[in-house]
N, C-alpha and C positions, 0 to 999 in steps of 0.2 A: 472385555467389553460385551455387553447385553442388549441386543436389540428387542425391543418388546413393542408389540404391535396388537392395536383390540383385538379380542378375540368375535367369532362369529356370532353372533348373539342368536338366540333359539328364537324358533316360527311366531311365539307369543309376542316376543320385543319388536319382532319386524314393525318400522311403520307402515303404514298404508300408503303402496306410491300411486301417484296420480294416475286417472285413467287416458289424459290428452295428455301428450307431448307436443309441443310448437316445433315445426323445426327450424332450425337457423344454421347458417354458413357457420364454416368451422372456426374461421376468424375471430369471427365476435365471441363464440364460444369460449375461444381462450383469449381473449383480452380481457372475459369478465373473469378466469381463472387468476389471469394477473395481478388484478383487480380486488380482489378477494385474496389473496396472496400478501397484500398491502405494500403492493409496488405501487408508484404515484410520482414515478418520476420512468421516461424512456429516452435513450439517447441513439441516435443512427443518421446515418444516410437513406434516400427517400430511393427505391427503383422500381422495375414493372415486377420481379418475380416476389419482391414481399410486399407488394402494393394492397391486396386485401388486408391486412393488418392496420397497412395505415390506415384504411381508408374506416374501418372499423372502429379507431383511436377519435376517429371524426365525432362520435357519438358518447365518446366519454368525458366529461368537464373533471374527474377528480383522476386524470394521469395528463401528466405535464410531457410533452414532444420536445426534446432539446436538438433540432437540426443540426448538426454537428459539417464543418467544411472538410472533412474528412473520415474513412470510418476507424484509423487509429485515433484521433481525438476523439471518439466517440467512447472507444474501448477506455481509453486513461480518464474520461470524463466518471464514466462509468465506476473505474477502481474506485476513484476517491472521494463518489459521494458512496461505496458499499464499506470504505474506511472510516466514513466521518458518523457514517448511521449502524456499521453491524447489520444492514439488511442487505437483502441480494439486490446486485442492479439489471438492469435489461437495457440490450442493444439491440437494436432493428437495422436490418443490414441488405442488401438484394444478393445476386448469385453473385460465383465467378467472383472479377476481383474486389466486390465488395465482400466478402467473404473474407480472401484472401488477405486483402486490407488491414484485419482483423486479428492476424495470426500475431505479431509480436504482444497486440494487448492479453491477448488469451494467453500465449505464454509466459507474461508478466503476474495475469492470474494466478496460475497457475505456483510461479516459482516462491510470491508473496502473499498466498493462501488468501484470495479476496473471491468470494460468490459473486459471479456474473453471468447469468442466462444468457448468451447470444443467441439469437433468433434470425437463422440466415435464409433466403428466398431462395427457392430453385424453379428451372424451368419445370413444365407439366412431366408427368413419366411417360407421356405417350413417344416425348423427344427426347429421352434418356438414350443415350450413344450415337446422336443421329448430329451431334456437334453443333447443338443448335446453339443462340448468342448467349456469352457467358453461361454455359452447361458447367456445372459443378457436380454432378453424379458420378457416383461410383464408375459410372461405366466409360468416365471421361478425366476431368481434372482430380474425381475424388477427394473433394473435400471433407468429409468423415474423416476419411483416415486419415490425409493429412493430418489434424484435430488431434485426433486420439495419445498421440503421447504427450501433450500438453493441457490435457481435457478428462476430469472425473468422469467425463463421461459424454458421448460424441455418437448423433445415430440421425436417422434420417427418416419422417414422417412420412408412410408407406399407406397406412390409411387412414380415413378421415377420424371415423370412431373410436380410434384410439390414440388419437392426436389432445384432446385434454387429460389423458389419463397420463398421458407422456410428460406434456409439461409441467403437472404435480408432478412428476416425479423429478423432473430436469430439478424444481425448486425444491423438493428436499432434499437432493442430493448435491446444490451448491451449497446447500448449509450445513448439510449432517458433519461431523467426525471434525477431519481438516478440512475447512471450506475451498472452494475452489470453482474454476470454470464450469461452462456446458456448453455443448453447441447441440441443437436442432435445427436440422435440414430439413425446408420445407417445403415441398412443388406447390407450385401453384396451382393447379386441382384437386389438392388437399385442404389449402385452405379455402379454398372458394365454393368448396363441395358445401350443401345443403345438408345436415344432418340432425337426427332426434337428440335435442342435449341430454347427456348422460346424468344419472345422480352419482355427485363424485365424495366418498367420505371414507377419508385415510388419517390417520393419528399416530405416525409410526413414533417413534423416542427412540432415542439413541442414550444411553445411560452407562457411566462406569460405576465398577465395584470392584472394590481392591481387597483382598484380604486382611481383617484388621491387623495381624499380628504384623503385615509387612507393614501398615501406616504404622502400626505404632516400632516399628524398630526405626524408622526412616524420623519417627518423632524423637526418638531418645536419641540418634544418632547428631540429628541437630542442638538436640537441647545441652550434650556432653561434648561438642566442639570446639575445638578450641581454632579460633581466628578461620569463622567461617563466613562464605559470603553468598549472597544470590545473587544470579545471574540471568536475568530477564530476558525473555525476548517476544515478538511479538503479539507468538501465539496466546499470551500472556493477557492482551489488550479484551478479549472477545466476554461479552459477558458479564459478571461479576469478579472475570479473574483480577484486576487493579484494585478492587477492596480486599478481597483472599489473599492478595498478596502484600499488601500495606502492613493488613492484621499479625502473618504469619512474623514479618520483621517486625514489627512492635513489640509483637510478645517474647519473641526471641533477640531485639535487639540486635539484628545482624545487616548488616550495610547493605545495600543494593544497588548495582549496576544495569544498565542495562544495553541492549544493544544500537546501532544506530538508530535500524526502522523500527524499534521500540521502545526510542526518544518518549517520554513522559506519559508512560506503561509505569513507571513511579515517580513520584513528583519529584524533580530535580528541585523544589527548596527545600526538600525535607531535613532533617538532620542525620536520616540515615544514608540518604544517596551519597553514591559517589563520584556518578554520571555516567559517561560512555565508556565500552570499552570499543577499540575496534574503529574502523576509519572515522577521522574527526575525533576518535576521543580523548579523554580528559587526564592529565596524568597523573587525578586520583587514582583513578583506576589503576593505571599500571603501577604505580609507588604499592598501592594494598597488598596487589598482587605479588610485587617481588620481593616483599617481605614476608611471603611465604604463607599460604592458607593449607588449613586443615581437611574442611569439608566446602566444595562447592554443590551448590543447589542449583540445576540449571532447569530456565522454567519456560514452555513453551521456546525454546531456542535452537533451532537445526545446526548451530556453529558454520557457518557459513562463511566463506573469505571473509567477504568486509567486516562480519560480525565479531573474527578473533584476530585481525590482523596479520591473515596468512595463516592460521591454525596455528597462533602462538602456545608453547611448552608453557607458559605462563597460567594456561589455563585449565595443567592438571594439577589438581591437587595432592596433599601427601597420603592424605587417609582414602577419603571418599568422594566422587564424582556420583550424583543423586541427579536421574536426569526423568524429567517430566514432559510428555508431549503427547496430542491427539493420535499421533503416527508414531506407529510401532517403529515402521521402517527407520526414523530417525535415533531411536534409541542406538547411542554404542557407536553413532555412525562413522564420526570422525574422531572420538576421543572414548578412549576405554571407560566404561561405567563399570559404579561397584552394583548400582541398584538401578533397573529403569520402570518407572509408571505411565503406562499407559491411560489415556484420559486426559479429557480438558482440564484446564485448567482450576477453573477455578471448583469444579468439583474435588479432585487430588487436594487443590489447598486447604478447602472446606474440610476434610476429613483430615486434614495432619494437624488443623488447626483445634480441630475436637480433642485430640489425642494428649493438647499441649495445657499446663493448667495457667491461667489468669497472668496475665503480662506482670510481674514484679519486679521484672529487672530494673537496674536503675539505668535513666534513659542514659544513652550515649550519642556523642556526638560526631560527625565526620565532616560531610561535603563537600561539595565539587568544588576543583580546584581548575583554572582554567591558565592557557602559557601566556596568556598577557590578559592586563584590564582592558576590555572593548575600549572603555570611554575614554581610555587615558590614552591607549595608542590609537593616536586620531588620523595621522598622516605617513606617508610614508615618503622614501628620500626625495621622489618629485615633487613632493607637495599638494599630492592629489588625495582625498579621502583612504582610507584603510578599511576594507572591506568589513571589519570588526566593530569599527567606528559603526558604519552605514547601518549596521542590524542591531546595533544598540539604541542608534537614533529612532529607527522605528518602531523599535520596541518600548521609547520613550510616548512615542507619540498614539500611538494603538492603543485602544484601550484594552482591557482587562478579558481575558477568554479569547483573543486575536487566535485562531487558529494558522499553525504556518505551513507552508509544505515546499518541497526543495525539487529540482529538477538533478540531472546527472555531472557533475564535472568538479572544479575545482571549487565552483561557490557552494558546492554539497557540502565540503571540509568545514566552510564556515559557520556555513548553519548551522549544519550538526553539533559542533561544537561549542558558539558562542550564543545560541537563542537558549534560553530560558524558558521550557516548560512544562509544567503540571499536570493537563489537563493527560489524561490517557489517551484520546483521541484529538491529541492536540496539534498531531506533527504527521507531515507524509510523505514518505522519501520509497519509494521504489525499488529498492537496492536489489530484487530478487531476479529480474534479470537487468537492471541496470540499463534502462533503456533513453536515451537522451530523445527531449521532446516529450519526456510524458509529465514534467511539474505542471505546465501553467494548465492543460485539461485535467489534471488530477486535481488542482486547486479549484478550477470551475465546477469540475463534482461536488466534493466538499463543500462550499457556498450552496450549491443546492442543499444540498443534503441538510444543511445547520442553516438555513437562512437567518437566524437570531444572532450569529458570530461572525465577527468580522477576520477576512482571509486576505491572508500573504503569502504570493509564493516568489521565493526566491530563483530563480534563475539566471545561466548566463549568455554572454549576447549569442554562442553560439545555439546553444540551448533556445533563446527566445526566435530566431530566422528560419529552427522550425517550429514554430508554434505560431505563426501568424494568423493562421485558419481559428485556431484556440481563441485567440484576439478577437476577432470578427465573432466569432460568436457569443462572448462573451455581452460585447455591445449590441447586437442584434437581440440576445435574449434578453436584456438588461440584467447581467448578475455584474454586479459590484463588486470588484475586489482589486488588492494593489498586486501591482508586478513589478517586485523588484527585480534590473538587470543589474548584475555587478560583470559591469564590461573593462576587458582588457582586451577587448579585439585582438582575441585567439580562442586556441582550443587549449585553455590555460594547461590542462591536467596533463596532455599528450605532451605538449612542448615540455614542461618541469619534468615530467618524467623521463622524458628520452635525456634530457639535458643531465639530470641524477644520474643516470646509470648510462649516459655514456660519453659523458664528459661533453657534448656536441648535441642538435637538434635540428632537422628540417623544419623551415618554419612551417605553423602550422595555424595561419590568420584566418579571422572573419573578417569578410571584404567589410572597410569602413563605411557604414550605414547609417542616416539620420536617425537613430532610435527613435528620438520622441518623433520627429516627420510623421515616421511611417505610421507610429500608432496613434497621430491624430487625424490621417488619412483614413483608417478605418475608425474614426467614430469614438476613439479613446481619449481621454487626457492626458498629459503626459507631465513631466518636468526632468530638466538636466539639473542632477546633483554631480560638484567638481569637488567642494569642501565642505571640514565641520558646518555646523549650524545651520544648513540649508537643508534638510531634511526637520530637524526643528522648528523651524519655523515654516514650514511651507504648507502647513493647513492639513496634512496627506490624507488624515484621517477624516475629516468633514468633508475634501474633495471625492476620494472616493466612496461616500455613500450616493452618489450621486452619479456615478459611473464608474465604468474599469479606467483604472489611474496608471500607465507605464511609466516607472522611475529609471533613466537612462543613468545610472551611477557610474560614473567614470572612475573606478579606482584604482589605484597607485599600483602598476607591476610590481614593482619591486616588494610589496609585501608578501609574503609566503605561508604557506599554513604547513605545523610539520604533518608528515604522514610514515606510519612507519614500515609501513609495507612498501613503499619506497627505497627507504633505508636499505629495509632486508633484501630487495631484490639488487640494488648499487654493491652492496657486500657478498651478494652472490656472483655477480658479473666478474666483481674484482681479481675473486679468486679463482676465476676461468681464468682468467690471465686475459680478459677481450679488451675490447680497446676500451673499455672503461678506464682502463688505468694509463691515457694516455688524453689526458684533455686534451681539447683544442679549439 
């Protein structure tokens, strides 16, 4: 990898800088760095120690304030409109536990490579170690370091004049290489200091170069494969890597799967997908797979639990494991490579795609195979909708480019699984630290982020009791979008799981709650779905352009979605000899 950055330009190119300098509070200074940045959207909690910022934000009409009733929804609001646009987002946060607050989204960042600039308030330094209200310094709670192992990068604004030079840099550094968090720490007579604004002019690039001979062995090695597949994953999505990688399967004719959170990173109608592999997936994938592949190509994909199903043997191949990613570190990590490239994606593809001559192959056919028909299986033995059924209906009635995104638990399985779609930036599921409560503000990101597309996020009821702040805002800022709950009033995934592997389950309920009530209490629409055709007919899509819409779906327990990392761990208990083998 090659970092290249302008060189200094000789005394003749200098231009002429100005003789007056204005000065201005440091605030403003980097709100117009923001600004110019082409951030146009801010999501936070309001307090005293980042209050000059806001108060700065006063004066700008092109960056949108999204008050958030918490500063984790602010954080997940944030992810998923930096998922839905590929730009960085920014959160405005005060000291102490609004900081604090903030630590599961940053490690969500963090774990599923999303650029997010956190911008956290601290008290002045004059009251650094003096304990003063909500002190987050070093010399006290230490929020830096806290930060720092879940953080590209984590430091605290010490002086004013180099407080814009800082936060260019915070902003190339959530987007360079693997994208990722940042937090800057900022006292309040830093920002509030009067200073000469700086002239700020940086052009760094970040560029891979691979040796050809190794593109072109890694090209012959696909092109002479016999029953070769590629294996997507998200880091895949950023860019032009979803063109780069359409082209390379075209011309090579080789199937593609992909991972959960890089659900339609290829388009699931294509005729070469196969669909998921990994929680929720599809049993194309596993049938391809265990009839044995030669060469896999893994592209932007850290193999991660959910992404192989436990790090299933399934997923080494016989000859060669070809693994592609911005981070070195992930090369080789959990599955022996024959060859690893370093580099995003879609540069890597670009160049193996040069290598390859003119797609001739005769097309071939595959596709995703799914364990039942959504539409057909409509009910289950109570006679209450099937969770399959309900995300078919919707997807009946949504129109065309419906972006969806899924919160954590058992209605993840269904999503993942049964939604259909294409778009690369079409789907947003969380899985890198797997955090329950982050769908429905990832979903209100995303709606910002695409206002032109219409947004669904699935969730469940437990998943929805904590996102009610989510709610609330949603209607306060008026962004429109449906929330489907598929409610089984429980913690569906914990109880099926303990119940698989150990024969027995403490229950583990969501206290029964009026769904729709509550969320027409805060200012939403709502409607109770029990059976077929009521999600058909109920307007969903015309009602929610008109406000945030909560669908209280009551579906049928007794449906189940398989999962095989389930299986494997119930066949591991067994042969402990635990009481897994002793139902009751």
């Amino acid at each position: 990898m090659v970092i290249a950055a302008n060189k200094n330009p000789g005394p003749a190119s200098l231009p002429r800088l100005a003789r007056r300098v204005v000065p201005q509070r440091t605030a403003d200074i980097m709100i117009d760095v923001l600004a110019n940045a082409g951030i146009d959207t801010v999501f936070g909690i309001p307090g005293g120690a980042i209050a000059a910022l806001n108060d700065a934000l006063l004066d700008r009409t092109d960056i949108r304030c999204v008050t958030t009733r918490h500063e984790g929804g602010a954080m997940f609001a944030a992810l998923g409109y930096a998922a839905a646009t590929g730009k960085p987002a920014v959160v405005l946060v005060t000291s102490g536990p609004g900081a604090l607050n903030c630590l599961p989204g940053i490690a969500s960042a963090f774990c599923d490579s999303l650029p997010v600039i956190v911008l956290a308030g601290e008290v002045p330094r004059a009251l650094f170690g003096k304990g003063a209200l909500q002190e987050g310094s070093a010399n006290h709670l230490n929020i830096v370091g806290m930060s720092k192992p879940v953080t590209k990068l984590s430091l605290e604004l010490t002086d004013p004049c180099a407080a814009p030079a800082m936060l260019r840099r915070a902003i190339t550094t959530a987007i360079t290489g693997r994208p990722g968090p940042v937090l800057l720490s900022m006292p309040l007579d830093v920002t509030t200091a009067v200073i000469n604004r700086p002239g700020l002019a940086a052009n760094v690039r970040v560029s891979s170069h691979l040796e050809k001979h190794v593109v072109q062995k890694v090209a012959g090695t696909l092109q002479t494969a016999e029953r070769a597949v590629i294996y997507a994953g998200s880091g895949a999505r950023w860019g032009r890597g979803p063109e780069r990688l359409r082209e390379l399967a075209e011309k090579l004719q080789i199937p593609v799967m992909t991972t959960p959170k890089a659900k339609g990173v290829f388009p699931e109608s294509h005729p070469l997908s196969l669909g998921i592999f990994g929680h929720g997936g599809h049993p194309s994938t596993t049938t391809y797979l265990e009839e044995g592949v030669g060469v896999l190509l893994a592209v932007g994909c850290g193999f991660s639990d959910p992404a192989t199903n436990g790090w299933s043997p399934l997923l080494i191949p016989r000859d060669h494991l070809i693994q592609i990613d911005t981070d070195a570190l992930r090369i080789g990590r959990n599955y022996p490579v024959s060859l690893g490239l370093v580099g995003p994606a879609e540069e890597v593809l670009e160049q193996i795609c040069d290598e390859l001559p003119a797609g001739d192959r005769a097309p071939k056919t595959y596709g995703v195979r799914y364990f039942s028909e959504a539409q057909v299986e409509a009910v289950g033995s109570s006679g209450k909708i099937a969770p399959q059924r309900a995300l078919w209906e919707l997807e009946q009635v949504m129109p065309a480019g419906t972006l969806y995104g899924s919160d954590i638990g058992e209605h993840m399985l269904f999503a993942t699984h049964y939604l259909k779609v294409d778009d690369p930036r079409g789907f947003l599921i969380m899985t890198g630290l797997a955090s329950m409560g982050s769908g429905l503000a990832g979903a209100l990101g995303m709606k910002l982020g695409r206002p032109d597309r219409s947004v669904v996020s699935v969730v469940g009821d437990g998943c929805f009791a904590m996102s009610l702040g989510d709610l609330a805002t949603a209607v306060r800022e008026r962004i429109p979008l449906v929330v489907a709950v598929l409610n089984d009033q429980r913690y569906g995934m914990v109880e099926l799981g303990h119940l698989s592997i150990y024969g027995r389950t403490p229950p583990y309920p969501v206290t029964e709650v009026d769904i729709a009530g509550v969320a027409r209490s805060l200012g939403a629409d709502a409607a109770i779905i029990e059976s077929p055709g009521q999600i058909l007919n109920g307007e969903i899509a015309e009602r929610s352009m008109l406000a945030p819409i909560v669908l209280d779906i009551r579906i049928d327990r007794s449906v189940r979605m398989r999962m095989e990392r389930t299986e494997q761990l119930t066949k591991s208990t067994l042969s402990r000899g635990s009481r897994g083998d002793q139902p009751r």
